[in-house]
C-alpha positions in Angstrom: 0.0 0.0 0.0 0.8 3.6 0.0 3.2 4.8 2.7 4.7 8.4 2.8 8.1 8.4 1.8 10.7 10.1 4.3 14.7 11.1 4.1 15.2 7.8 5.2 12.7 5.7 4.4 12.8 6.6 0.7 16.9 5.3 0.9 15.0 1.9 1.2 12.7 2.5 -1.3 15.5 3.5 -4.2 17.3 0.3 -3.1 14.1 -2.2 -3.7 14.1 -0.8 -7.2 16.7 -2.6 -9.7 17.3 -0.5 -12.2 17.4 2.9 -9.6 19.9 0.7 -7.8 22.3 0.2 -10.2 22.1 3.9 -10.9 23.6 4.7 -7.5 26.0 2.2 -7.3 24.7 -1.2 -6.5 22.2 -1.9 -3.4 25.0 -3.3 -1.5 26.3 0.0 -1.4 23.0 1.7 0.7 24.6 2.0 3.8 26.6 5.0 1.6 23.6 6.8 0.2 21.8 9.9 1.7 18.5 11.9 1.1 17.5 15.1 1.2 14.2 16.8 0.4 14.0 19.6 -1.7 10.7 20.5 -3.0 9.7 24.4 -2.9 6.6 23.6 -5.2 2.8 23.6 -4.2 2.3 20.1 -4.9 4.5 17.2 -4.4 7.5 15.8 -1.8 11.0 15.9 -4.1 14.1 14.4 -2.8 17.7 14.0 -4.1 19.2 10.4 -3.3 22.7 10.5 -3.5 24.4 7.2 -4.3 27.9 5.6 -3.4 29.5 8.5 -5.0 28.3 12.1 -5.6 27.9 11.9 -9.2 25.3 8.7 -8.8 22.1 10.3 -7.9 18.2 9.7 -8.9 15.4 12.3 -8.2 12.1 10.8 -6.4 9.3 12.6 -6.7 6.5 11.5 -4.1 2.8 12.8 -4.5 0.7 12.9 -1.8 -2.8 12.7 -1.5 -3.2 16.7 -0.7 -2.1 19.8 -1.8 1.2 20.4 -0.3 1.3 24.2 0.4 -2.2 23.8 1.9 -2.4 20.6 3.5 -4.7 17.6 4.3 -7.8 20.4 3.9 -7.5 20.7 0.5 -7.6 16.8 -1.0 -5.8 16.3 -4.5 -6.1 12.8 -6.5 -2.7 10.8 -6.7 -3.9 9.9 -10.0 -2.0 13.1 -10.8 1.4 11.0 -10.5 0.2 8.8 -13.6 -0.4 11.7 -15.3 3.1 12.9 -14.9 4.7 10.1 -15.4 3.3 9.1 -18.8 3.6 13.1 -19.8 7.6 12.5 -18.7 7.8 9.5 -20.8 5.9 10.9 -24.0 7.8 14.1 -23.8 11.0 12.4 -23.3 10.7 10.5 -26.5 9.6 13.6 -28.3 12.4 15.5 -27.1 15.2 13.3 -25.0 17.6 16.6 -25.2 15.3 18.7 -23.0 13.4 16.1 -20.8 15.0 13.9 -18.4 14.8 10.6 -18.4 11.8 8.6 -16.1 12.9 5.4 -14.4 10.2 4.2 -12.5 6.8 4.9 -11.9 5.1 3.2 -9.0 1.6 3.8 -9.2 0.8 2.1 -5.6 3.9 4.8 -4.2 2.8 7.7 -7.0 6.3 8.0 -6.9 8.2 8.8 -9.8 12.3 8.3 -10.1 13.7 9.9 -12.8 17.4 11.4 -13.8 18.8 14.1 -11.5 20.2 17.4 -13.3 23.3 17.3 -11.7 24.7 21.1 -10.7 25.7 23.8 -12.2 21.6 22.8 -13.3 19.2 25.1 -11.3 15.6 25.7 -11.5 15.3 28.7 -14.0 13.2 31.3 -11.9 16.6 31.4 -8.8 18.8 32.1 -11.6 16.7 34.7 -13.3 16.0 36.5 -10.0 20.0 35.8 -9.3 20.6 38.3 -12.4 21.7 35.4 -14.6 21.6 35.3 -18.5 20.4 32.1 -20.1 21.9 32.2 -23.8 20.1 29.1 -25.3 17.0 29.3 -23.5 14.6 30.3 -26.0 16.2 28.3 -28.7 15.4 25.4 -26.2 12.2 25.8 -24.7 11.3 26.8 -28.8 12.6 23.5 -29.5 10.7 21.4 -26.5 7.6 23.2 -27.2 7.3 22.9 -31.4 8.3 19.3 -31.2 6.1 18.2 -28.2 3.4 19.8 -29.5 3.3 19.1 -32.4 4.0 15.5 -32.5 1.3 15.0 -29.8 -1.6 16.8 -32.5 -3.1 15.9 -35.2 -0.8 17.9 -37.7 1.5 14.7 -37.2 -0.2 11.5 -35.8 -3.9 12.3 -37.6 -7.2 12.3 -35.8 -7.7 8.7 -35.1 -4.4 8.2 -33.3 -5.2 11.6 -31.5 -8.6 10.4 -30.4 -7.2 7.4 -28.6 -4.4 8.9 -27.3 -6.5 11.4 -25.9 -8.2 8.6 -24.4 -5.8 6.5 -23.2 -4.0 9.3 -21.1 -7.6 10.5 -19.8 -8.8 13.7 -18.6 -6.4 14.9 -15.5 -9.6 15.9 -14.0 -8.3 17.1 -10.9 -5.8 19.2 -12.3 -7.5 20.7 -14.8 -10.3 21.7 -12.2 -7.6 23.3 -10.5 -6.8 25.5 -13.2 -10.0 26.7 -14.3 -10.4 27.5 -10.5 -7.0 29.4 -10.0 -6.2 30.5 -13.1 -9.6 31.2 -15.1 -12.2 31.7 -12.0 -10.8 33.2 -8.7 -8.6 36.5 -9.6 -11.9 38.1 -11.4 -14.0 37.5 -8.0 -14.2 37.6 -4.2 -12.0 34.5 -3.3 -10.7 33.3 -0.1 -7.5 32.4 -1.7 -6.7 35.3 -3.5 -4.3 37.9 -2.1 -2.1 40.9 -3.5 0.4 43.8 -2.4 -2.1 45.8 -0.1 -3.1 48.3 0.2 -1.2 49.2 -3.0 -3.2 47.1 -5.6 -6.7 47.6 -4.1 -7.6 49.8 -7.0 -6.5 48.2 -9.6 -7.7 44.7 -8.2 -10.7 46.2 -7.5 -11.1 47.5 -11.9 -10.0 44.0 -13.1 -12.5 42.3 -11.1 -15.3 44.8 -12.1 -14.3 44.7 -15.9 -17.1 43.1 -18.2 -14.7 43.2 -21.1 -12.2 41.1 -18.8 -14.8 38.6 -17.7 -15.9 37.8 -21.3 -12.2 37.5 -22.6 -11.6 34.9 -19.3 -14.4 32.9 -20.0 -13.2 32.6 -23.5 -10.2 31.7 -23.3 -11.7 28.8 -20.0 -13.9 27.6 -22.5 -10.7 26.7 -25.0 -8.7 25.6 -22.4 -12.1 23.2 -21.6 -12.9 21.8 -25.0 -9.7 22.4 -27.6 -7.6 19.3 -27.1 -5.4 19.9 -29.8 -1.9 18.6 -28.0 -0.3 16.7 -25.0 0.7 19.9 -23.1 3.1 20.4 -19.6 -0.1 22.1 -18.0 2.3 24.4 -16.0 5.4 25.4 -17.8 6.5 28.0 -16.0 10.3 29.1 -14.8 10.2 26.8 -11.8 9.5 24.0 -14.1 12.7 24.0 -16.2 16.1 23.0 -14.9 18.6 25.1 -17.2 22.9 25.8 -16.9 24.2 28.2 -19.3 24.1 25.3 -22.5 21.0 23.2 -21.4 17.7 23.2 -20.5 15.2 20.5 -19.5 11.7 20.6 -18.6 10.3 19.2 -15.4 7.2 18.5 -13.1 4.3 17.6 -15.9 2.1 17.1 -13.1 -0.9 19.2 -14.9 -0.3 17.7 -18.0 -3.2 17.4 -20.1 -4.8 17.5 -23.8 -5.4 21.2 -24.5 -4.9 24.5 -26.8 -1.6 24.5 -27.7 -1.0 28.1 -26.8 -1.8 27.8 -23.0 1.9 26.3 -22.9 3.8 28.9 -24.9 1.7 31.6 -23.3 2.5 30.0 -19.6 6.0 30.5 -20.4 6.3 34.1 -21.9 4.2 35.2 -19.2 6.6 33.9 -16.8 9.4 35.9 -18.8 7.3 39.2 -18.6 6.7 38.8 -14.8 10.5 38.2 -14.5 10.8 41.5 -16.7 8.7 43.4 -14.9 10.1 42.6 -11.7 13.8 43.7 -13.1 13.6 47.3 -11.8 12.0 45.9 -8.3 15.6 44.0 -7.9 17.4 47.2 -9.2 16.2 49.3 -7.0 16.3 47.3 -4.1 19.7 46.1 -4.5 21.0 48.9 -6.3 21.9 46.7 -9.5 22.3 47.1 -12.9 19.3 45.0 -14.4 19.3 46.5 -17.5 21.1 43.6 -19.6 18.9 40.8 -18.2 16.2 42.6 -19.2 17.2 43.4 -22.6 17.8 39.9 -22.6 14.4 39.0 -21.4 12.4 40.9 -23.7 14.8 39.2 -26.2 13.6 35.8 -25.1 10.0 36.5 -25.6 10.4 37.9 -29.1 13.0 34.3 -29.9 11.2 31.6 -27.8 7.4 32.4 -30.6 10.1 32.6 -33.7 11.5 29.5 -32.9 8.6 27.8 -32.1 6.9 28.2 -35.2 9.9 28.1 -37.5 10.5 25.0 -36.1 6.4 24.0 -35.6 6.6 24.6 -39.5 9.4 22.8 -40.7 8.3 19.6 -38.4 5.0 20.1 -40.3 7.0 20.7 -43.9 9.1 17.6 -43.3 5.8 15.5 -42.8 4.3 17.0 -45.6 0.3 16.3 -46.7 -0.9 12.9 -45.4 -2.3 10.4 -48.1 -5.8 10.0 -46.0 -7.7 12.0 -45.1 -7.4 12.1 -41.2 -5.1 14.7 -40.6 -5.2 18.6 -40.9 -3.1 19.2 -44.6 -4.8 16.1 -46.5 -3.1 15.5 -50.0 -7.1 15.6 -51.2 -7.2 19.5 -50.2 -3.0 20.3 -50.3 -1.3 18.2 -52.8 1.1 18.4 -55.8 -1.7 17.6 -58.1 -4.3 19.9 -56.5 -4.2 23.3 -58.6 -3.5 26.0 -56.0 -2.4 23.1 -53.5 1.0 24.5 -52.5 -0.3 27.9 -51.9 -3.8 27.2 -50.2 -1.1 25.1 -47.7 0.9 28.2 -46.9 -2.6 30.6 -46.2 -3.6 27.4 -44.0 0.1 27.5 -42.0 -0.3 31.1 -41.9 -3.7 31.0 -41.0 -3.0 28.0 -38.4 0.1 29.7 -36.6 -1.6 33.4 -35.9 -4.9 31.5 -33.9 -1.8 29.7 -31.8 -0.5 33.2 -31.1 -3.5 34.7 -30.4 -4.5 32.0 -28.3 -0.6 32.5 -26.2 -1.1 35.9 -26.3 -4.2 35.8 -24.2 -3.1 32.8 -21.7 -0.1 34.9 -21.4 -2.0 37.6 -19.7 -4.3 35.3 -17.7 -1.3 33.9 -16.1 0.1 37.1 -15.3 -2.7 38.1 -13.6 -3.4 35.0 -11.2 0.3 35.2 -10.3 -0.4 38.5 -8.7 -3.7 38.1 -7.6 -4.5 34.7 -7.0 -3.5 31.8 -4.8 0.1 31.1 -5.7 2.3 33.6 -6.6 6.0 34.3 -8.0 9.3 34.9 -6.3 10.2 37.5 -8.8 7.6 39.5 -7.5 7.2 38.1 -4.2 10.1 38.2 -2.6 10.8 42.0 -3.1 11.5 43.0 0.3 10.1 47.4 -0.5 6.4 46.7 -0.5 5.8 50.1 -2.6 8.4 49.1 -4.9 7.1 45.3 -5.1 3.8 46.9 -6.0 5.0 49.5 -8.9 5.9 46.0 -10.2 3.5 44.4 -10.1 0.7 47.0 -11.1 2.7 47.5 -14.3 2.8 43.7 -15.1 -1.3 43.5 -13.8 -1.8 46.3 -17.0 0.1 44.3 -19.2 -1.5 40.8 -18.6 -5.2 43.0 -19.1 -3.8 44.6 -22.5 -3.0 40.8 -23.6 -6.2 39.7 -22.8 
């Protein structure tokens, strides 16, 4: 049955697994390993077990049957743990340069053990608020997201094979309630959990959640989040869910991963970039830094992470070509070298194709910016700027930006 892992007790658990054994060195070497828990997220229980030497070490990743930064009063299905896993795995075959590799997954334990990013890898968001510049970061995420996403639609596997793989990975209920409830619901109302820089934001808190206009464009863009199933998305790529050093860059924690509108990814990350942006002269100020070459470089990011995407959404899609039946989206009935016009109703179709995806980034974009300042869980780019009045310039001007997106 289930049992809560522990620093120790999960030493045991690593060494009953065969393969995660031999990773560390052998289970006659477990008197030698150690633990040591380091999840800062909302969710789940992470440790690092180090093996018989430093450089043999295996990530578990324990969910409980809660929500972590809440507790027991706020029950969460460990079915969640499947969902990550088999995101992990899919992803991982998609993309094996940018998502680590998955070991085991226990359902009884919902644990996962998967490859540890060794150091000088650190969660994205420390470094960004650290001042660092990541020079290949929006040529990878570009990558990881075109290729993910588009061999998990249509474009590439047709909508048969979509259909049952839509079906076979299910509906990640739970954690897709969550988000229409966090994300899409709460920030525009009176909520318990919601919470801001006060007194502050009152007045501007107060106009987004007394805007019509707002309201309409939420419940839109809930609605395609709801019904468009058009890839096997992270659910909450964000810059605490991508390991990156200088050259490399991997995405972690799939945990909300879940058939949706392709641009509710991209747009989860850029938003993430803008809030790290607009916290930029927060950390200047308050430090009495120089920011101004991170966030050139940020800005820089946003613009390269959508060009790579599509170039590279488009040349997967080019290399494919038009499928011979006709259950994909570029048919050789409607697109091919024999149809009069083909080649150039194909194009208008990309075109046509790529600017809904923006659009549709474009708008989740600004709905995550706003739930990160108003809403339950927020961001320690903004957060953790000690000069409340200064934390709050911040975040007002991000708050307008997220509304203009919208």
């Amino acid at each position: 049955g289930f049992i809560a892992l522990n620093c120790e007790t999960v030493l045991d658990y690593a060494a009953s697994k065969e393969n995660v054994a031999k990773v560390l060195g052998g289970a006659s070497t477990r008197a030698s390993w150690s633990a040591k828990e380091i999840g800062d997220g909302n969710i789940n229980f992470v440790y690092i077990v180090t093996g018989a030497s430093a450089n043999k070490s295996v990530i578990v990743k324990q969910g409980l049957p809660f929500v972590r930064c809440v507790g027991e009063s706020w029950p969460l299905t460990q079915e969640r743990v499947r969902y990550e896993a088999e995101a992990l795995i899919q992803a991982h075959k998609f993309c094996p340069e940018h998502v680590p590799e998955v070991y085991v997954y226990d359902a009884t334990m919902a644990t996962i053990v998967m490859r540890y990013l060794e150091p000088p890898h650190i969660i994205l968001r420390g470094g960004i608020i650290e001042g660092k510049v990541y020079p290949k970061l929006a040529e990878h995420v570009g990558e990881y997201l075109a290729t993910t996403l588009y061999k998990s639609s249509a474009l590439a596997v047709g909508g048969a094979e979509l259909r049952r793989a839509r079906q076979a990975f299910g509906q990640n209920e739970d954690m897709c309630e969550l988000t229409e409830q966090v994300i899409f619901t709460e920030p525009y109302g009176k909520a318990d959990n919601n919470h801001w820089t006060t007194p502050q934001l009152d007045d501007i808190v107060g106009e987004i959640q007394s805007d019509a206009a707002l309201k309409r464009a939420i419940n839109a863009l809930k609605e395609k989040f709801m019904t468009e199933a058009q890839a096997l998305l992270h659910g909450d790529l964000h810059t605490g869910s991508l390991m990156c050093t200088e050259t490399t860059t991997f995405a972690i924690d799939n945990e909300f991963a879940f058939y949706g509108p392709m641009g509710f990814d991209i747009g989860a990350f850029l938003a993430n970039l803008l809030l790290a942006y607009f916290s930029q002269n927060g950390w200047a100020k308050c430090n009495g830094e120089d920011r101004g070459a991170q966030r050139d470089w940020l800005l820089s990011a946003f613009a390269s992470t959508w060009g790579i995407f599509e170039k590279r959404f488009l040349e997967q899609w080019n290399e494919q070509g038009v499928r011979d039946d006709c259950g994909g989206l570029s048919p050789a009935i409607l697109y091919g070298k024999d149809v009069k016009s083909g080649a150039s109703a194909l194009e208008e179709h990309q075109r046509t194709f790529m600017r809904k995806i923006w659009a549709d980034t474009l708008g989740f974009a600004g709905a995550k910016m706003i739930r990160r300042i108003i809403g339950i869980a927020h961001v320690a780019d903004l957060d953790k700027i000690p000069d409340a009045n200064v934390r709050a310039q911040c975040e007002r001007a991000a708050l307008k930006c997220g509304r203009e997106l919208m």
